[in-house]
C-alpha positions in Angstrom: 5.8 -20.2 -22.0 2.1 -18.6 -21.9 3.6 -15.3 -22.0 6.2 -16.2 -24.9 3.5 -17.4 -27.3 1.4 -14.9 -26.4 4.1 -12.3 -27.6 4.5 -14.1 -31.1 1.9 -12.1 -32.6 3.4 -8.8 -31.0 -0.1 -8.1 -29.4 -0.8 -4.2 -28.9 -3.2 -5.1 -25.8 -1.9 -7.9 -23.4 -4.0 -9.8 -20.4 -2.3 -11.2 -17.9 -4.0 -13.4 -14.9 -1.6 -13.5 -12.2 1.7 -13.2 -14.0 3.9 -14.1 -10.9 2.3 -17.1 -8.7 4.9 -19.9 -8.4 7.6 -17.9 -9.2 10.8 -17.7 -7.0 11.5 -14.3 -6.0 14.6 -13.6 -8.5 11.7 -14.5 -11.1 9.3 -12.2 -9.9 11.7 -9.2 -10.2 12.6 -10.6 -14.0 8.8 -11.1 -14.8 8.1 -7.5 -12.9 10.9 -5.7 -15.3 9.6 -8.1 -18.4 6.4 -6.2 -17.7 7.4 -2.8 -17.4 9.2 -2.9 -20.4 6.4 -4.5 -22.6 4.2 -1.4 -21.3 6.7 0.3 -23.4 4.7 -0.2 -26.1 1.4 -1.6 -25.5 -1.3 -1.8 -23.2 -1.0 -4.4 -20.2 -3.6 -5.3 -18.2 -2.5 -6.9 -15.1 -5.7 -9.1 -13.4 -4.0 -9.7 -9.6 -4.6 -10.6 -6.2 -0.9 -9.9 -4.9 -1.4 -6.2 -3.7 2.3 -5.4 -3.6 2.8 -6.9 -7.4 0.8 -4.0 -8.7 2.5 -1.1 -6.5 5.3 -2.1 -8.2 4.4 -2.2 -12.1 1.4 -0.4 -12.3 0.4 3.0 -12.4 -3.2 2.5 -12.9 -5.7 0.8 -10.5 -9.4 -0.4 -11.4 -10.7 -1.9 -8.5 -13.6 -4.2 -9.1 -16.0 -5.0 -6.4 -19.0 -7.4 -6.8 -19.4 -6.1 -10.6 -19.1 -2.6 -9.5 -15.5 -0.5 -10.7 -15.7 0.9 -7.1 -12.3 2.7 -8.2 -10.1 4.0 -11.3 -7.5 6.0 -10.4 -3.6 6.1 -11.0 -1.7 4.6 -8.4 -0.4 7.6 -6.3 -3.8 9.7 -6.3 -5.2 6.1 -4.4 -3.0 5.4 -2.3 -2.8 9.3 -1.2 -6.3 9.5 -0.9 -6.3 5.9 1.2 -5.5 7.4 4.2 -8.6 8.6 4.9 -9.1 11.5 6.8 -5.7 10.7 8.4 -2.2 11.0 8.2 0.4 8.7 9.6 4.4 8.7 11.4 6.6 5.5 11.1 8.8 5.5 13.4 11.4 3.1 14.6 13.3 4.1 18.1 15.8 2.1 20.1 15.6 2.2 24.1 12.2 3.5 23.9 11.0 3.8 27.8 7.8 2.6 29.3 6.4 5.8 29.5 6.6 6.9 25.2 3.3 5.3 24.3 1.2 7.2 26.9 3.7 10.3 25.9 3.2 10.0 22.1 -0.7 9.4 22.8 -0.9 13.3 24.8 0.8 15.2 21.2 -2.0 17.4 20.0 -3.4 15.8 16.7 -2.3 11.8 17.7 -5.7 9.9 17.4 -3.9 6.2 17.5 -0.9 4.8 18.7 0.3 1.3 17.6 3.6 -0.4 18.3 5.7 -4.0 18.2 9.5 -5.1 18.2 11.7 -4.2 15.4 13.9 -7.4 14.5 17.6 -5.6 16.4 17.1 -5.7 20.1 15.3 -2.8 22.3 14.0 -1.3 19.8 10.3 -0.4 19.0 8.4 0.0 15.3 5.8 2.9 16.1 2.6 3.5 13.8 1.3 6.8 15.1 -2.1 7.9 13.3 -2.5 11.7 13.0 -5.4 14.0 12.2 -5.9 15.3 8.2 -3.7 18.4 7.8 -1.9 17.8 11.0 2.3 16.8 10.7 3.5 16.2 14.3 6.7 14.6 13.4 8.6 17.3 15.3 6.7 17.1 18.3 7.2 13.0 18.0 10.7 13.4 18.0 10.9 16.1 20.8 9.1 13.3 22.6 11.0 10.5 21.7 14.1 12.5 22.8 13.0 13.7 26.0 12.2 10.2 27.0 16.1 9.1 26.5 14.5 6.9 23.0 17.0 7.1 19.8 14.9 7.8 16.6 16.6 5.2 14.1 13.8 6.4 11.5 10.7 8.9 11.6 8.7 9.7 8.8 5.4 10.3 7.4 3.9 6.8 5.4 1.1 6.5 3.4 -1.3 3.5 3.4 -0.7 0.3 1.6 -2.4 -0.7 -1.5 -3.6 -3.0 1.0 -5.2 -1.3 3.4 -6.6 0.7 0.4 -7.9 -2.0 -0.7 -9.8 -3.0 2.4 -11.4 0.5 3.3 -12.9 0.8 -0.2 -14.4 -3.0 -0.1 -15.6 -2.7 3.7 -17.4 0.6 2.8 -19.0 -1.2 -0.4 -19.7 -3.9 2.0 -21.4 -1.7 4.6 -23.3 -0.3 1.7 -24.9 -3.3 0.7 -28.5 -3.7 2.1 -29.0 -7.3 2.1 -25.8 -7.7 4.2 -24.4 -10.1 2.3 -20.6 -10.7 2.1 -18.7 -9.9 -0.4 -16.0 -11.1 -2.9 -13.7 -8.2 -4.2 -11.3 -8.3 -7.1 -8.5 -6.0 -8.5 -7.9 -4.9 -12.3 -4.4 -3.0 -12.7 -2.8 -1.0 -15.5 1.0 -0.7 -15.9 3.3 1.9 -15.6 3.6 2.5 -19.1 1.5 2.2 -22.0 -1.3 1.8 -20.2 -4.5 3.2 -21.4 
């Protein structure tokens, strides 16, 4: 109803404060493609907690850390810069053996190896951390094949808004000399009309 009367007027600029809280999540898609098509033609400014609500109708992120923008940048130059000085393989592989982690761990370039249970039975969700400027996805898959695994998916990911979100605020955070925590708070654009 907020958002209704706010339209009345035909606002060029719009704020909205958490546009999706308490919504059901047929709403949420409705409210997410309401938004997207109001950037259309005007400027939205989305003011959000939900990480994974602005991935999806945004293509602008100002992130705002203890009164500091900390970061303005469109949403794919972020997220590819997020990484860090790393890259990463997803990969999800049925009858992995014993043996794969150690395997996947000796591939020049692997600096982490992280894995738990997919939801179908024997098989294994893989997040394999690789060096900047280094794709071993062929040498993960000779490896995953020589082991008797079967590669359901391999692929290279990028981080999560998320995760994004919490490299950027710990290094604030480490920067701060009274070593005081900190509260951290995001300011989003969205995919169209945005300024």
């Amino acid at each position: 109803m907020g958002l209704a009367g706010a339209l009345v007027s035909d606002p060029p600029v719009l704020i909205l404060d958490e546009p999706t809280v308490g919504l059901d999540p047929n709403q949420v898609f409705e409210m997410r493609d309401l938004i997207r098509e109001l950037a259309a033609n005007r400027t939205i400014l989305l003011s959000t907690h939900i990480l994974p609500e602005v991935e999806a109708v945004c293509s602008r992120v100002l992130l705002i850390f203890e009164g500091k923008l900390i970061a303005d940048e469109s949403i794919d130059r972020l997220l590819r810069s997020g990484g860090g000085d790393r890259a990463r393989i997803r990969a999800v592989v049925r009858h992995a053996d014993a043996a794969l982690d150690s395997r996947l761990r000796a591939i020049v370039g692997v600096e982490s190896v992280a894995s738990e249970p997919a939801l179908e039975a024997d098989t294994t969700r893989w997040r394999i951390e690789v060096a900047a400027g280094v794709d071993a996805r062929e040498e993960v898959l000779r490896t995953i094949l020589a082991g008797g695994g079967v590669p359901l998916e391999l692929a290279a990911a990028r981080a999560s808004l998320e995760e994004v979100f919490g490299q950027l605020t710990r290094s604030e955070s480490r920067s701060d000399s009274r070593g005081e925590p900190r509260d951290g708070a995001l300011r989003a654009a969205p995919a169209a009309g945005a300024a």
